[in-house]
TORPA-709665 format. One record per residue (C-alpha): residue number from 0; residue in three letters; x, y, z. Coordinates in steps of 0.5 Angstrom, whole numbers, plus 2048, in hexadecimal, padded with zeros to 3 digits. Each point is the difference from the previous one (the first is absolute). Example, Ala and Ser with C-alpha at 12.3 -4.5 7.8 and 13.67 -1.06 7.14 Angstrom:
2
SITE   seq   type     x     y     z
SITE     0    Ala   819   7F7   810
SITE     1    Ser   802   807   7FE
//
This chain:
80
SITE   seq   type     x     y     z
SITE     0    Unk   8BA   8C7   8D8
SITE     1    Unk   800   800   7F9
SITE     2    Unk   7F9   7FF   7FF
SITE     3    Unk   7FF   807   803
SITE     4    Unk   806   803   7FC
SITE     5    Unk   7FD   7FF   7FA
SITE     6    Unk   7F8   801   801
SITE     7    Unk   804   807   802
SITE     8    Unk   804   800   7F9
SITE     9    Unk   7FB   7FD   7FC
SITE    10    Unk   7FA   806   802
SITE    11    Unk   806   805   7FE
SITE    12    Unk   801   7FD   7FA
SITE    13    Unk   7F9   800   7FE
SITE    14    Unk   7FF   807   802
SITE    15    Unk   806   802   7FC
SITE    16    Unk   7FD   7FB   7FA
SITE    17    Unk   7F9   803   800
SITE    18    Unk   802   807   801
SITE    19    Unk   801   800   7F8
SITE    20    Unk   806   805   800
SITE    21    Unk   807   7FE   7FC
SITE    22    Unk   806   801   803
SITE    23    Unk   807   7FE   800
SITE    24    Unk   802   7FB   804
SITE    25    Unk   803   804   806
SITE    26    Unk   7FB   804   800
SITE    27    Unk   7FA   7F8   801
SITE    28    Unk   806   7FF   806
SITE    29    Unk   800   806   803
SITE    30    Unk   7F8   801   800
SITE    31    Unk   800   7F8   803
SITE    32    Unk   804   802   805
SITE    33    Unk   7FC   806   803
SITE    34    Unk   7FA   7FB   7FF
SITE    35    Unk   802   7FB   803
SITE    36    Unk   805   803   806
SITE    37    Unk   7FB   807   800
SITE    38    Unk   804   807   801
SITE    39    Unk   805   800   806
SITE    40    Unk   7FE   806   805
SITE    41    Unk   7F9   800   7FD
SITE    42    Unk   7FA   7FC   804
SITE    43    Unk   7FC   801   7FA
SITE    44    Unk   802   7FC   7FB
SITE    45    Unk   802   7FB   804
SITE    46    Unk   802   7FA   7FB
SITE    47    Unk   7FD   7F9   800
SITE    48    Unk   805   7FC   804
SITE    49    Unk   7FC   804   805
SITE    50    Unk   7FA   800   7FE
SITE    51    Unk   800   7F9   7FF
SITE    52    Unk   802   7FE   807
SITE    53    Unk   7FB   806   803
SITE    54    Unk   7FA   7FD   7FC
SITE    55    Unk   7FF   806   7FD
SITE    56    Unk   7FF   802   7FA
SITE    57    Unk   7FF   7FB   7F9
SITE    58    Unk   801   7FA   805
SITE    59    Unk   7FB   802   805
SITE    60    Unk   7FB   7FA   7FD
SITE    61    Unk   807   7FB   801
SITE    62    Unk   7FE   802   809
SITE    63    Unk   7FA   803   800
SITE    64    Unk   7FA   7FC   7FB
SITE    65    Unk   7FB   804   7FE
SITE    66    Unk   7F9   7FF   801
SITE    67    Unk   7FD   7FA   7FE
SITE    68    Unk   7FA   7FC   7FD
SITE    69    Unk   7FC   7FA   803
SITE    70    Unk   7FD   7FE   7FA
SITE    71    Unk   7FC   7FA   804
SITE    72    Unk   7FC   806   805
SITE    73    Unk   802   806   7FB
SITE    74    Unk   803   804   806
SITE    75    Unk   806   805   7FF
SITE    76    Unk   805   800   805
SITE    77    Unk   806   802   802
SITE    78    Unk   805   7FB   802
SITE    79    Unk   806   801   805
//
């Protein structure tokens, strides 16, 4: 359950890290928590709690592997 935890924590993190923008440090916690808990009432931005137990968004490839290669036919194919 943790492990789960902090993969969501983790993409919040790194999203608020790479955004480039200061803040001061209520403001990084609040914008942490809308990522990570999305906006309540708004299925729209749902957050990455949600997002991580639906297999959607950036962990799609965590639950649905993208296409892979067979380097020894030289085929493309898509795994399931």
């Amino acid at each position: 359950m943790k492990e789960l935890q902090r993969t969501a924590a983790f993409q919040a993190y790194n999203d608020i890290l790479l955004s480039g923008n200061s803040a001061f440090q209520r403001q990084q916690y609040d914008a942490a928590a809308e990522k990570y808990f999305g906006i309540p009432g708004n299925p729209d931005k749902l957050g990455y709690v949600h997002q991580l137990l639906r297999g959607a968004g950036p962990f799609e490839p965590m639950f649905y592997p993208q296409d892979e290669t067979d380097l020894a036919r030289g085929e493309t194919y898509r795994r399931r």
